[in-house]
C-alpha positions as CSV (number, residue, x, y, z in Angstrom):
1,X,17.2,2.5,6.0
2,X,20.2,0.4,6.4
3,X,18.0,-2.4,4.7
4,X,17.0,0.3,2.2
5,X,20.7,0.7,1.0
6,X,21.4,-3.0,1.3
7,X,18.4,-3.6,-1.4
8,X,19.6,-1.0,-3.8
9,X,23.2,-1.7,-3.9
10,X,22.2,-5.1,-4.5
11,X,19.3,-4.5,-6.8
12,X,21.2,-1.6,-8.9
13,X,24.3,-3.7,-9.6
14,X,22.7,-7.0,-10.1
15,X,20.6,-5.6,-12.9
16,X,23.0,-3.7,-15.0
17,X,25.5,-6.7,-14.6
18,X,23.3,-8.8,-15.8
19,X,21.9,-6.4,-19.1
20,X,24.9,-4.2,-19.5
21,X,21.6,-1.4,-20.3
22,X,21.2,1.9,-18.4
23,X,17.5,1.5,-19.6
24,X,17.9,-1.4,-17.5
25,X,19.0,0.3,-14.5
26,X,16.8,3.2,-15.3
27,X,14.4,0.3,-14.9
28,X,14.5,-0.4,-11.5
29,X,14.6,2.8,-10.5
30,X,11.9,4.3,-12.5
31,X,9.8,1.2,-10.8
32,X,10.3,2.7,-7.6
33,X,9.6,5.7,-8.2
34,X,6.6,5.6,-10.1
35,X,4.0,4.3,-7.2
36,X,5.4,7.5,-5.0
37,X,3.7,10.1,-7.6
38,X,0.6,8.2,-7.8
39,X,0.3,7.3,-4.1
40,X,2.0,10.6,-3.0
41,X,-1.2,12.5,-4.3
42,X,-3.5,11.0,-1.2
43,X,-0.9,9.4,1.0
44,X,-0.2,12.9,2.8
45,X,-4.7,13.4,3.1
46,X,-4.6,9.8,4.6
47,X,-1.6,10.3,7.2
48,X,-3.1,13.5,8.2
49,X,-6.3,11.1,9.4
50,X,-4.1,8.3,10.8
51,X,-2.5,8.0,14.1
52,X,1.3,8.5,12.7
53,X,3.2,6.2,15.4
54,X,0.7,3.3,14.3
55,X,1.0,3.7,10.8
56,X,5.0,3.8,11.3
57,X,4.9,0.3,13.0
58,X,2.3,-1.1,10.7
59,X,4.4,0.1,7.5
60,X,7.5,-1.6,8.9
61,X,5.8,-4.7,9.2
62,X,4.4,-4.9,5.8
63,X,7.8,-3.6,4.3
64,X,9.3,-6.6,5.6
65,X,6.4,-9.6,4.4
66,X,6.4,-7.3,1.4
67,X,10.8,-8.8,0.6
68,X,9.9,-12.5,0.9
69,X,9.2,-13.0,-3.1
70,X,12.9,-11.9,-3.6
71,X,13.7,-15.0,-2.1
72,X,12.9,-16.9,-5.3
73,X,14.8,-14.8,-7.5
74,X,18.0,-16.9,-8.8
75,X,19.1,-15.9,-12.1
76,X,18.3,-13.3,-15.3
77,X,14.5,-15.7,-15.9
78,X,13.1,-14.6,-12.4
79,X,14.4,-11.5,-12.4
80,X,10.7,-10.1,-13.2
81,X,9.8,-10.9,-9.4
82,X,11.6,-7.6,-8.6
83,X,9.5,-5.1,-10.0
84,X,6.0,-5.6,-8.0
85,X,8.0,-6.1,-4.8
86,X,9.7,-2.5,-5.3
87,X,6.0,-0.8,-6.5
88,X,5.0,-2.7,-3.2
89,X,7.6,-1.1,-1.1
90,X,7.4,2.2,-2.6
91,X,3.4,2.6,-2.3
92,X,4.2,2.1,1.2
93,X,7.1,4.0,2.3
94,X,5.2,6.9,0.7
95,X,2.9,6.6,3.8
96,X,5.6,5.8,6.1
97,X,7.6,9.4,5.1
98,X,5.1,11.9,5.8
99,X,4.3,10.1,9.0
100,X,8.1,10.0,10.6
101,X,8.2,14.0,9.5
102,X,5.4,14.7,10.9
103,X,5.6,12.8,14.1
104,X,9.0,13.8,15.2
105,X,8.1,17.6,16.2
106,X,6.2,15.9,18.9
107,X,8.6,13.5,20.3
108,X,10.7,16.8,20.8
109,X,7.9,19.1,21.9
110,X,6.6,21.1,18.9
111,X,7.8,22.8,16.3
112,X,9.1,26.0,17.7
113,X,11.6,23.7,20.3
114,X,15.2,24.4,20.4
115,X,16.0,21.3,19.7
116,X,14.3,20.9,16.7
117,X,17.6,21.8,14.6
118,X,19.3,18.8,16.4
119,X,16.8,16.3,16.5
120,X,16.5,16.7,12.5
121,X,20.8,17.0,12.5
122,X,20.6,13.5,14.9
123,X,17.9,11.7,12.7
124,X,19.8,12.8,9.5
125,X,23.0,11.1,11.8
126,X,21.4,7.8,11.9
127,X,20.7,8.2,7.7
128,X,24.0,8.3,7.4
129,X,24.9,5.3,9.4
130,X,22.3,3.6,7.8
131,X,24.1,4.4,4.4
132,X,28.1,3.6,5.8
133,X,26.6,0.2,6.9
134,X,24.1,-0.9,4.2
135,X,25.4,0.5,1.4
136,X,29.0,-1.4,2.4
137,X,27.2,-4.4,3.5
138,X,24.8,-4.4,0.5
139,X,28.0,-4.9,-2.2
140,X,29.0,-8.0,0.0
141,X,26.0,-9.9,0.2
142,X,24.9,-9.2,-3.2
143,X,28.4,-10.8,-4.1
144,X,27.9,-13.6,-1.6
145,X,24.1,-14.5,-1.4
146,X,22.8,-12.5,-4.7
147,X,19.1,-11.1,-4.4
148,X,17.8,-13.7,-1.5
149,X,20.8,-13.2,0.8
150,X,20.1,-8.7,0.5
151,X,16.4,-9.7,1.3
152,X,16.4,-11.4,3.9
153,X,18.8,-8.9,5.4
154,X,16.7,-6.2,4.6
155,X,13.4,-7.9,6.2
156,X,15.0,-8.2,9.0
157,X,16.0,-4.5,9.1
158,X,12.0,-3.6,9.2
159,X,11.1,-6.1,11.7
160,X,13.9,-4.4,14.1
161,X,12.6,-1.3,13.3
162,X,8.6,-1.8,13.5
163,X,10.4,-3.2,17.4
164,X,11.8,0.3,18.4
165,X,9.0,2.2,17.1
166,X,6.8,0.1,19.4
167,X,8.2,1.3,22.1
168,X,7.9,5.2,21.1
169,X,5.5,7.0,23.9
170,X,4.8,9.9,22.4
171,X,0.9,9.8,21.3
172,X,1.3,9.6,17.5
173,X,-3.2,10.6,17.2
174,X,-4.2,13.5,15.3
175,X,-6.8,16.1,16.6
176,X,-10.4,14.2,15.7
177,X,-11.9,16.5,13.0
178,X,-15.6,17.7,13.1
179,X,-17.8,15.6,10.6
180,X,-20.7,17.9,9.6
181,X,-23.7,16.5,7.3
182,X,-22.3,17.8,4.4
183,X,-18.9,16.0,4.9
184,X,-21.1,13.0,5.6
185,X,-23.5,13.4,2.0
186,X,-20.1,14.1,-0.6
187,X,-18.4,11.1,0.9
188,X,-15.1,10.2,1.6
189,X,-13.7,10.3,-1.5
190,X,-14.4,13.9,-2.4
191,X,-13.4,14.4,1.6
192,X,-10.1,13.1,0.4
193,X,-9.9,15.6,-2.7
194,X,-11.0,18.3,-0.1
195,X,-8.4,17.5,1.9
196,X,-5.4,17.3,-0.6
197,X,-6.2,20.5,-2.4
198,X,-6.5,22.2,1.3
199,X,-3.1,20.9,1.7
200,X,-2.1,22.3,-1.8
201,X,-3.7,25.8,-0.6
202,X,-1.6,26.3,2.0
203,X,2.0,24.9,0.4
204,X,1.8,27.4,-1.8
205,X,0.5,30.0,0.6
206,X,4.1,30.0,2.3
207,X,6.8,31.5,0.5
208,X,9.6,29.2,2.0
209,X,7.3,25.6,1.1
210,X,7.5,27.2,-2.5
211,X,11.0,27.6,-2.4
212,X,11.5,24.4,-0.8
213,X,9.4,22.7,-3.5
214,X,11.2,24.6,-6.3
215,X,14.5,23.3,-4.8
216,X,13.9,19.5,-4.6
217,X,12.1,19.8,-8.3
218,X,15.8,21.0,-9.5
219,X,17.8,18.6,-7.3
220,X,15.4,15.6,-7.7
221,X,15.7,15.5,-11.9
222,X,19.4,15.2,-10.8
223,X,19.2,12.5,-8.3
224,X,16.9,10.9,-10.3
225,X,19.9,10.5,-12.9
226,X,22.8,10.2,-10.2
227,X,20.2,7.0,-9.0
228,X,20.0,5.5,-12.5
229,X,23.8,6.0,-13.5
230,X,25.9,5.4,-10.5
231,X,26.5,1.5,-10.4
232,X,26.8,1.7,-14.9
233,X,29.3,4.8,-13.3
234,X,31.6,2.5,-10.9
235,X,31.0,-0.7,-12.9
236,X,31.7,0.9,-16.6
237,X,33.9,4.2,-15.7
238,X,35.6,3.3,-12.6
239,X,36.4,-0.7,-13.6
240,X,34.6,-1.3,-10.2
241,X,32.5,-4.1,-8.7
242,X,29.8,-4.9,-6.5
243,X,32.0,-4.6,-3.4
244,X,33.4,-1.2,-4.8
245,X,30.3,0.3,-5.5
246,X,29.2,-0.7,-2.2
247,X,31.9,1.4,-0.6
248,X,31.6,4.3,-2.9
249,X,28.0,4.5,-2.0
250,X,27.7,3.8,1.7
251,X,31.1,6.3,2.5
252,X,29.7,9.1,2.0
253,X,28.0,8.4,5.3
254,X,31.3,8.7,6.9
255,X,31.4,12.6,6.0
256,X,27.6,12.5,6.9
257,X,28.2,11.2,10.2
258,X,31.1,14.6,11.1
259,X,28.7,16.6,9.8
260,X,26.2,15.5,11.2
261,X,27.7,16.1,15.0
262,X,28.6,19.4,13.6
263,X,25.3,20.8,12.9
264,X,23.8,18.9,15.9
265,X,26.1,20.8,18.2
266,X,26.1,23.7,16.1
267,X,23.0,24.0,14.4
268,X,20.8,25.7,16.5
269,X,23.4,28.9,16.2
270,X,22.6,29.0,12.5
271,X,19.0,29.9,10.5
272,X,18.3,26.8,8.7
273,X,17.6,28.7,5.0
274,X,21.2,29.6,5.3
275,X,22.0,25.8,6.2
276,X,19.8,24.5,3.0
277,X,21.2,26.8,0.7
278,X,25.2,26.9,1.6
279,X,24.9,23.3,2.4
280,X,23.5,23.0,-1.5
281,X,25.7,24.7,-3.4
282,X,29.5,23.2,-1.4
283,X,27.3,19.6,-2.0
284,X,26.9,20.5,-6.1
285,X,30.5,21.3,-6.2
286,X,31.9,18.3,-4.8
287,X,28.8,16.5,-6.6
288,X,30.5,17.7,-10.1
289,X,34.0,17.0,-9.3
290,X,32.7,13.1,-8.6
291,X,31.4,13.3,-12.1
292,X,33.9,14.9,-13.7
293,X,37.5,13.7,-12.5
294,X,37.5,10.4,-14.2
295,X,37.5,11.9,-17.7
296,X,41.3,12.6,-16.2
297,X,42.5,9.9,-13.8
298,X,40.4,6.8,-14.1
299,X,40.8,5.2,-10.3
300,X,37.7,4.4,-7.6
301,X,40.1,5.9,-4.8
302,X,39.3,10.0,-5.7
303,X,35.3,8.5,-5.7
304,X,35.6,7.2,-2.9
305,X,37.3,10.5,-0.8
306,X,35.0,12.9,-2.5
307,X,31.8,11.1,-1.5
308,X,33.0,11.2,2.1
309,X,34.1,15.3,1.5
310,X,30.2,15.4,0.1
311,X,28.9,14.3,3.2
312,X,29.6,17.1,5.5
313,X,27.9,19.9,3.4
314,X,25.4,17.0,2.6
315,X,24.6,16.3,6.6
316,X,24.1,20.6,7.0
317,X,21.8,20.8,4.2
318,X,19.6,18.3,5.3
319,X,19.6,19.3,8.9
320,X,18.6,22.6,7.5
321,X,15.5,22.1,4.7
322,X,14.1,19.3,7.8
323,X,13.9,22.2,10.1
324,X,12.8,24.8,7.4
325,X,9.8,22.3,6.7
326,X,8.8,21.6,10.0
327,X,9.0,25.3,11.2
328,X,6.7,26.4,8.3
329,X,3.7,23.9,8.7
330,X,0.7,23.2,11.3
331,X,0.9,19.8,12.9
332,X,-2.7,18.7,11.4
333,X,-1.6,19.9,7.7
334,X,2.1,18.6,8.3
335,X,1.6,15.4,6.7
336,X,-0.1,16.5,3.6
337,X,2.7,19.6,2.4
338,X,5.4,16.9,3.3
339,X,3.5,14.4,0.7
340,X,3.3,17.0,-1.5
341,X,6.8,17.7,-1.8
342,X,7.6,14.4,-1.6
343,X,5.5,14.0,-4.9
344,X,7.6,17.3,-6.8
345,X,10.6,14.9,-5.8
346,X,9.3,11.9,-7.1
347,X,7.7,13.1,-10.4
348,X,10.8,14.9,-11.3
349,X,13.4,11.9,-9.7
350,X,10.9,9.7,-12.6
351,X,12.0,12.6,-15.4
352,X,15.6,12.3,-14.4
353,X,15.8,8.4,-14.3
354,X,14.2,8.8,-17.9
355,X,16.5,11.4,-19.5
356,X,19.5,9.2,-18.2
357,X,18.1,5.8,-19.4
358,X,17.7,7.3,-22.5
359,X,20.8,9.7,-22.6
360,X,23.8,7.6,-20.9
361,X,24.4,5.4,-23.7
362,X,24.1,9.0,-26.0
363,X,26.1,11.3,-24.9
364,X,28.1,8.8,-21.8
365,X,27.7,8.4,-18.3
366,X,29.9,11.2,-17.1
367,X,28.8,14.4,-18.7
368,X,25.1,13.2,-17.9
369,X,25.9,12.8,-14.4
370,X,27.6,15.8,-14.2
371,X,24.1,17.2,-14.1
372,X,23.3,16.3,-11.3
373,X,26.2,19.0,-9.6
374,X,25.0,21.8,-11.4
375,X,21.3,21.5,-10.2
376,X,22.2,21.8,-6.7
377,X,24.9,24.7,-7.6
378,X,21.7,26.6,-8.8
379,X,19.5,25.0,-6.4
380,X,21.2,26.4,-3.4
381,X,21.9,29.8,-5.5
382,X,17.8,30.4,-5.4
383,X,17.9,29.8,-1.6
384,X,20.4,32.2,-1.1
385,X,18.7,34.8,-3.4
386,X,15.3,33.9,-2.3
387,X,15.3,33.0,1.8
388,X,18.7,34.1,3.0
389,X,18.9,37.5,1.6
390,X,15.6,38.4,2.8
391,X,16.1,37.7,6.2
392,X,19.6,39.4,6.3
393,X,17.4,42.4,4.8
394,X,14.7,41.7,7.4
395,X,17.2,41.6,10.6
396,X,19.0,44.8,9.0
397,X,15.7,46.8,9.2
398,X,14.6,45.7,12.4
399,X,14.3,48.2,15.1
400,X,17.3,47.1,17.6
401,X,17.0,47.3,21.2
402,X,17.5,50.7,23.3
403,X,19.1,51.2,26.1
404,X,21.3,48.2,28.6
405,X,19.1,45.5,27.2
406,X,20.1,42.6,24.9
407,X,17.8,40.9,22.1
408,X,18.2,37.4,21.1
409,X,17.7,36.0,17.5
410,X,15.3,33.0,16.5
């Protein structure tokens, strides 16, 4: 992820420097996004069927052979090289996703563990330092090496990776499924359409999947234009360069990182619908005052605080909607529901990038960003109404204990 951050810093500013168009930047990102709704609809079936540790390692390794065209990319005439390499790397990080989520209730015992809160607050800790150290280092290189220099760096972020997941010893093989002669006569394609609408039947079986899938289509339209306008934002509204928007992206990690430790400590105390949904609507407050301050004081320094401030509730919230997930799926169906949701995010990440490319040279950058606060504000609202509220209603009518004894809370 640290070679994630590294590439976009360096792909997002690049681009726009050199076309001045948010359609441009809209671009790139709509480019990587658009494999993950087409593969998304049978990457969760096929994960489901693979043994997850081995498709994490083998993903890794074809992430980083899949960078090496970048290293021919010199000026504005080659730039075209970009765009199959990121629908490259997004069809597969779509499979590599659902396998990590699905894989790490095992390494930590199951989803009902205690320390399933922290292991999602830890892994969300190491996002974070991925971002503080890519997304800083990513404004550097791109200002020192251009696109080859962030690619190699990158490639060698996966082949470090596909290393340490190697040497994971937690089985990562799913439960062999029965193969009847029917199965056998429709064929493995129509297995796979079985499989994916199965997956579909019991996401929106669960009350708190549909929630969950309700809040990432609100928040994903904004990311989607937060993703698209944020280096046109610190190179056009802030003054900024590639080093500045380098720091403004990868600092919020710093804020990640405290809160982070916070909720690892902590975060078992607390029910993880009330993590998601306070967590949202503090993150959508600070989210809008990033968007909103420069029409006021134009200076990088405010950006730079705020994104740090918009970590902590940022870190909570992630910690929380992780947990949420892994608490309300079944280890074999795991993998599809999380490719499902990660497809509501894509699609609606692709109808955000669009409505900026289209809208930031309209109406400006910074009232079209400023969208992007208000859908988690009523994002985290809907948890609130929808998951907390019912289970403070829940624990007031439960039957309390009688007598000396003591009860303990999930």
């Amino acid at each position: 992820m640290s070679g994630d951050w590294l590439l976009a810093v360096g792909l997002s500013y690049a681009v726009y420097d050199l076309t001045g168009s948010t359609m441009a930047s809209a671009g790139v990102f709509l480019t990587a996004l658009l494999p993950q709704v087409l593969v998304g609809l049978v990457a969760g079936v096929l994960v489901d069927r693979w043994d997850r540790r081995r498709t994490m390692l083998v993903a890794n390794l074809v992430l980083a052979a899949g960078l090496l065209p970048l290293l021919l990319v010199e000026d504005a005439s080659s730039i075209w090289i970009v765009y199959p390499v990121l629908v490259l790397e997004a069809v597969v990080e779509t499979l590599f996703a659902p396998a990590e989520q699905a894989m790490l209730p095992r390494v930590v015992g199951g989803s009902e563990s205690s320390d399933l809160v922290t292991a999602n607050a830890l892994n969300d800790q190491a996002r974070n330092v991925a971002r503080l150290v890519g997304g800083a280092l990513g404004g550097v290189l791109a200002a020192l090496g251009g696109i080859p220099l962030v690619a190699l760096a990158d490639c060698g972020t996966f082949l470090l990776a596909a290393l340490l997941i190697a040497r994971i010893r937690t089985s990562g093989a799913v439960a062999p499924r029965e193969e009847s002669a029917e199965h056998v006569v429709r064929g493995r394609f129509a297995e796979l359409r079985a499989d994916w609408v199965e997956g579909a039947r019991v996401a929106l079986g669960s009350r708190v999947i549909r929630v969950l899938a309700v809040f990432w289509l609100i928040t994903s339209f904004g990311e989607g234009i937060w993703g698209t306008l944020f280096a046109p934002y610190v190179r056009s509204v802030l003054d900024g360069g590639a080093e500045a928007l380098g720091l403004i992206s990868g600092i919020q990690a710093v804020g990640g990182v405290i809160g982070g430790l916070f909720a690892a400590s902590y975060g078992s105390r607390w029910r993880p619908a009330r993590m998601l949904g306070l967590g949202a609507l503090v993150f959508g407050a600070v989210d809008l005052a990033i968007a909103l301050y420069p029409l006021r004081y134009v200076h990088a320094w405010p950006a730079a605080t705020l994104m740090v401030v918009v970590g902590l509730p940022g870190a909570v919230m992630s910690a929380g909607m992780m947990t949420l997930f892994q608490q309300h799926t079944d280890d074999r169906e795991r993998g599809r529901v999380f490719a499902l949701l990660l497809l509501v995010r894509s699609t609606f990440q692709v109808l955000g990038s669009l409505t900026a490319g289209l809208l930031g040279g309209v109406l400006g950058i910074v009232p079209v960003m400023a969208w992007q606060g208000c859908g988690y504000v009523l994002a985290g609202a809907l948890v609130v109404l929808l998951l907390v509220r019912r289970e403070d209603s829940s624990d007031a009518t439960s039957p309390r204990p009688v007598g000396g004894g003591s009860s303990v809370s999930a």
